[in-house]
PAPAMI-110466 format. One record per residue (C-alpha): z negated, y, x; residue in one letter; residue number from 1. Coordinates in steps of 0.05 Angstrom, whole numbers. Layout:
REM residues N
      c3      c2      c1  r    k
       Z       Y       X  A  NUM
...
REM end
This chain:
REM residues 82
      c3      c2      c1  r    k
     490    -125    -561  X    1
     454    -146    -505  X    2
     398     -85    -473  X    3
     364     -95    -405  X    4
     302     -56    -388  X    5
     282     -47    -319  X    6
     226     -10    -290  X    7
     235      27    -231  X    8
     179      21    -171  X    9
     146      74    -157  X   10
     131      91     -85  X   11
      67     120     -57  X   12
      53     146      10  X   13
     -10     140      45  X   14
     -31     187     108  X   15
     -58     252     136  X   16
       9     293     125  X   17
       8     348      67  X   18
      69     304      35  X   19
      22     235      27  X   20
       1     220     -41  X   21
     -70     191     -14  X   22
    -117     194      48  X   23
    -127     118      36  X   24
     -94      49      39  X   25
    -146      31     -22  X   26
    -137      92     -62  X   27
     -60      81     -65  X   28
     -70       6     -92  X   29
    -116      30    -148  X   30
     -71      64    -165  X   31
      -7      33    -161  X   32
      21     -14    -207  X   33
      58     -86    -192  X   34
     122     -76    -167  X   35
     101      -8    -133  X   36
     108       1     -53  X   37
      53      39     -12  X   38
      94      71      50  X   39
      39      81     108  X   40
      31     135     162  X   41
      28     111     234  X   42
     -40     122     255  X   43
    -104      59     258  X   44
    -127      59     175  X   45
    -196      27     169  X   46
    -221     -19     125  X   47
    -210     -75      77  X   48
    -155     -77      27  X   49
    -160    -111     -35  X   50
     -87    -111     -73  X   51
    -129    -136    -137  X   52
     -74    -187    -159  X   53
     -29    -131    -160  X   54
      48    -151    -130  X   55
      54     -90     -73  X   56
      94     -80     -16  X   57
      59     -53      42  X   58
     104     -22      90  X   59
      85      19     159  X   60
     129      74     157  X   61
     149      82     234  X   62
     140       0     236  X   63
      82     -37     264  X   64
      74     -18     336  X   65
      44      46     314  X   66
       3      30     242  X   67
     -52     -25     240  X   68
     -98     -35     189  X   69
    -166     -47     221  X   70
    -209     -98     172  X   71
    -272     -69     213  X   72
    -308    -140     202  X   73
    -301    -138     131  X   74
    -279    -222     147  X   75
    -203    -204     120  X   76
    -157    -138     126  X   77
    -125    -156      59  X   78
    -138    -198      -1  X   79
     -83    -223     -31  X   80
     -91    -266     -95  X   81
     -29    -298    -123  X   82
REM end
């Protein structure tokens, strides 16, 4: 008998709507887990993002003519570690 677990992603939305799950790019990361995907309001989100080794997807919601992440000379927007 062969049993396969898989965990499901969990996805978090970030933005000013009373739907979002967080006000912040860097609140959603804390507290997602690997494997989780952060879904992100249009709209300019400031500051640095640090995905803390975690494996994220980071997806603009209405796409990327509308959402940027502004690193606000922080030297990077994201840290990525692999």
């Amino acid at each position: 008998m062969l049993l396969l677990s898989t965990a499901l992603a969990a996805t978090w939305t970030v933005g000013t709507s009373a739907s979002a799950n967080f006000g912040s790019i860097p609140a959603a990361v804390a507290s997602a887990a690997s494997g989780d995907i952060i879904l992100v309001e249009p709209g300019t989100w400031i500051g640095a993002i640090d995905f803390a080794g975690k494996s994220l997807e980071l997806r603009a919601r209405d796409g990327a003519s509308v959402t940027t992440i502004d690193g606000t000379g922080a030297g990077h927007a994201l840290y990525l570690y692999t």
